[in-house]
Structure formats: C-alpha cells, structure tokens
C-alpha positions in Angstrom: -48.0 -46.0 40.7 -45.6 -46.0 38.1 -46.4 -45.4 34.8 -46.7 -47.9 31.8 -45.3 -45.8 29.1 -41.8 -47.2 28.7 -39.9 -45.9 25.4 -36.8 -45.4 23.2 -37.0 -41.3 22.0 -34.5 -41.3 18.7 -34.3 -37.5 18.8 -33.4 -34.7 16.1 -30.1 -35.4 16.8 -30.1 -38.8 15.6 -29.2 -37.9 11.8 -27.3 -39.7 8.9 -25.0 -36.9 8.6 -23.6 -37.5 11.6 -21.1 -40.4 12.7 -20.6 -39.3 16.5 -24.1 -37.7 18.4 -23.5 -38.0 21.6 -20.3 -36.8 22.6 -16.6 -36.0 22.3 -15.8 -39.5 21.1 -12.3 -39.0 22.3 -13.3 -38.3 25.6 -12.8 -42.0 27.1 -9.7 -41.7 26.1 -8.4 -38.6 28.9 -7.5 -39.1 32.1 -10.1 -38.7 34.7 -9.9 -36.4 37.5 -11.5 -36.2 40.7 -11.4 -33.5 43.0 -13.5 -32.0 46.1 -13.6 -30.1 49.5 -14.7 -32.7 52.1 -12.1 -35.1 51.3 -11.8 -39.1 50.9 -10.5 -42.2 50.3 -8.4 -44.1 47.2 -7.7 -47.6 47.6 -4.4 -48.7 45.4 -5.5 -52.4 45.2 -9.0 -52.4 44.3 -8.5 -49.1 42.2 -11.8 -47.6 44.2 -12.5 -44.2 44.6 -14.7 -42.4 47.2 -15.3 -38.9 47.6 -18.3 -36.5 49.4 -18.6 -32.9 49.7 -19.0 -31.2 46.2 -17.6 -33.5 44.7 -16.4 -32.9 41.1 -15.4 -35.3 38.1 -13.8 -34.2 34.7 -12.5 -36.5 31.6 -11.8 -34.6 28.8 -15.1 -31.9 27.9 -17.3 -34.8 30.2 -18.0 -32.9 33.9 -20.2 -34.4 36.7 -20.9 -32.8 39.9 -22.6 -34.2 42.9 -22.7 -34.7 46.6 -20.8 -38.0 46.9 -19.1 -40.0 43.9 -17.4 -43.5 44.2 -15.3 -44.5 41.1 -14.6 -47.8 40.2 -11.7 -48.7 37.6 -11.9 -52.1 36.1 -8.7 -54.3 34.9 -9.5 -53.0 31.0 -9.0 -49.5 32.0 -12.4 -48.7 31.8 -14.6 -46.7 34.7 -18.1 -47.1 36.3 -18.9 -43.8 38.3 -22.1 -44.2 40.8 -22.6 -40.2 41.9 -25.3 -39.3 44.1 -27.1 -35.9 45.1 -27.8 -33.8 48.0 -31.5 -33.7 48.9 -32.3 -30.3 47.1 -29.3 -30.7 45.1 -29.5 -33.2 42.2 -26.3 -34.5 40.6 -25.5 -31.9 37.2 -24.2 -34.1 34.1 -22.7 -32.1 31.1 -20.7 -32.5 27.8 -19.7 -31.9 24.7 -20.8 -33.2 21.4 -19.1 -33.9 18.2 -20.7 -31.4 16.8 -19.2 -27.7 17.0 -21.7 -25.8 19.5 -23.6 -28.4 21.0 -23.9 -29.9 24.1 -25.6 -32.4 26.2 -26.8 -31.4 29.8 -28.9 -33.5 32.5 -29.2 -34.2 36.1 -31.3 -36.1 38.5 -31.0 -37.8 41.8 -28.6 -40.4 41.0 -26.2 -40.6 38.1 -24.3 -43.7 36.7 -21.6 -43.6 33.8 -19.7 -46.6 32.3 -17.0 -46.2 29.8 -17.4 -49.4 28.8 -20.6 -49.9 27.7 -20.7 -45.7 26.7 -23.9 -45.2 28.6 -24.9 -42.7 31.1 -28.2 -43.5 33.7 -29.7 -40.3 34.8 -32.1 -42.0 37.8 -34.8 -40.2 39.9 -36.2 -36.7 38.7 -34.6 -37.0 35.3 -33.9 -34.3 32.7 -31.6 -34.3 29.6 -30.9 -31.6 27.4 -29.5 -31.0 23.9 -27.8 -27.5 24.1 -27.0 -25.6 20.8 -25.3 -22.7 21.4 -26.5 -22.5 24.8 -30.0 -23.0 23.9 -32.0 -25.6 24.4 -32.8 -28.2 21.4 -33.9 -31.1 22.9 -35.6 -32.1 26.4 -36.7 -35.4 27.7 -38.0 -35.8 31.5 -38.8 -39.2 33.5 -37.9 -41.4 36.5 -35.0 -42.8 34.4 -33.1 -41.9 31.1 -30.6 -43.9 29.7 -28.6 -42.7 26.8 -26.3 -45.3 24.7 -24.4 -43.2 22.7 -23.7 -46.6 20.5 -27.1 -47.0 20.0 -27.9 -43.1 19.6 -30.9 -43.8 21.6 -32.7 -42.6 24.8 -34.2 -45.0 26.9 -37.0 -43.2 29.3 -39.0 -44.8 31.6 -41.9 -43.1 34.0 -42.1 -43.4 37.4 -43.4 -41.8 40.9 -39.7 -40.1 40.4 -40.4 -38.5 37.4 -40.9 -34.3 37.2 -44.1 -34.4 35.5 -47.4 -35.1 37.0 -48.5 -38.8 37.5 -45.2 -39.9 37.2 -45.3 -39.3 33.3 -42.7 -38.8 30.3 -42.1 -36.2 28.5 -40.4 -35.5 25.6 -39.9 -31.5 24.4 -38.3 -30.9 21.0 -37.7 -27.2 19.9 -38.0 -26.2 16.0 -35.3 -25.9 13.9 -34.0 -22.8 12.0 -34.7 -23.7 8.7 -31.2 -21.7 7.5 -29.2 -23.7 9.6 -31.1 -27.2 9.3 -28.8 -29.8 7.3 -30.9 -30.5 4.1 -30.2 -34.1 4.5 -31.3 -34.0 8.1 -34.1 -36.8 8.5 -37.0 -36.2 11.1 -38.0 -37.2 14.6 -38.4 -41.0 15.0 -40.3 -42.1 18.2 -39.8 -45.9 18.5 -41.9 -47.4 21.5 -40.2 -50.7 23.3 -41.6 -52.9 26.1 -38.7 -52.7 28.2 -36.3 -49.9 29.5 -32.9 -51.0 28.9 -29.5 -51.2 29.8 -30.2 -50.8 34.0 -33.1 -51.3 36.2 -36.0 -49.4 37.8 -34.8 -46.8 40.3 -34.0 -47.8 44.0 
C-alpha cells in the first residue's frame, strides 16, 4: 500500500542569501555529451538519442550514469533525458551547486531531467543528497522526489518503492557548524501539500 504522506521538504538549503540552490545555473547552457560501451542509435530528424551499456551523460558540472539513456531534444533547444537502471544498479545523479563546495547527489531506479522546466524526477528507491565538502548535509528518501530548482523545493512522495519500511518518507538533516552557518540563514521549513507535483506516481 502506498503511503499517504505526500510533501514539499523546503530544506536548509533553501535560504535568502542565496539566489541559485540547486545548481550550476549555467549548466543548461553547455553542450551535452553522451557516451558509453554498448553502443546506439542517433536519429538526425527527430534529434532522438538511445544509448545502453554504462551509459554516461555530462552537461557542464551535471553527470548521470545509468544502464540505458534515451535523449530527446525539442525544437527550443531544450532536452528531456528518461535514464533507467540495471536491476542492482540504480541510475547515480550528481552536480554542482552555486555554492562553492556543495553538491547535490541522488539515484534511484529511474531518472528524468528536463531543461525546460529545470526539474529532475528521481523514481523508485529514491535518495537525494546535499553534499558539503563531501559530507552529507541533507538527505530525503521515498518512492519519488522531484526537485524544481525554480521553485527551490522537493517534492517526495511514499510508496511500496521507497527505501524505508512501509513504504515511508524520510527526511534526514545534519546540524550545522555554527562557525560556518550564514547569520542570516533562516531555518528548516516543512510545508505539507496534497499532491506530488510536477510528474506522476511511479510505473
């Protein structure tokens, strides 16, 4: 049974002091490049892109790494990636924030970016991490996560796909050093909603 508890998490990392909290803004801007070992097929017309066999995906600091990736470039130059796991080997989702040191890190079974709509759906198994300086800041866990970096929010939704037990959310978030805590830096703000959104439950 899936679980009720549906929820946007505003994290530490959602401050006033800071314009950008998701990633390298500039990011959408690079050129994407996709390479693997098992090979596969680009398509000219439709601008399609399908790849399996360690597959991996770079834009700028953004990396994704899965099993099998298709790549879809619309006509506003703009890309939706659908990338997909091995069984025992989830897809692995990382990048850089604007903020020197710090990093976002997540995988699950199935991972969907758009450049467009600058969102990123982790989907089965999910886990997302705020790295600072290697260590972790941050961790949320469910059946689904979607982060709008527009928004600066998480959407997490549980589910019989989720790591914890009974299909349950979690949300982990590590103290702060008080030395290197921004004075101005607000705190946490949980903010419950009835309906997970952008995207769908998982398939």
């Amino acid at each position: 049974m899936r679980s009720a508890w549906t929820g946007v998490v505003a994290l530490g990392l959602l401050t006033a002091a800071l314009s950008a909290v998701w990633a390298a803004q500039g990011d959408r801007t690079r050129p994407m490049a996709i390479e693997n070992e098992g090979g596969g097929v680009y398509n000219a017309q439709t601008r399609r892109t399908e790849f399996s066999g360690k597959v991996l995906l770079t834009q700028g600091t953004l990396q994704m790494r899965a099993n099998r990736l298709e790549a879809q470039q619309r006509d506003d130059g703009s890309v939706f990636v659908l990338a997909r796991g091995a069984p025992d080997e989830p897809v692995r989702f990382e990048q850089a924030r604007d903020v020197p040191g710090e990093r976002i890190a997540g995988q699950a079974e199935r991972i969907e970016y758009d450049s467009a709509a600058d969102t990123v759906r982790f989907v089965g198994g999910a886990t997302v991490r705020r790295l600072r300086q290697g260590q972790v800041a941050d961790e949320v866990t469910g059946a689904v996560i979607v982060y709008n970096s527009r928004a600066e929010t998480f959407a997490v939704e549980g589910g019989q796909t989720a790591p914890q037990p009974n299909g349950r959310v979690r949300v982990i978030l590590m103290p702060r050093d008080a030395a290197s805590a921004p004075a101005a830096e607000p705190g946490v703000r949980l903010q419950p909603t009835p309906a997970l959104s952008p995207g769908s439950a998982p398939r």
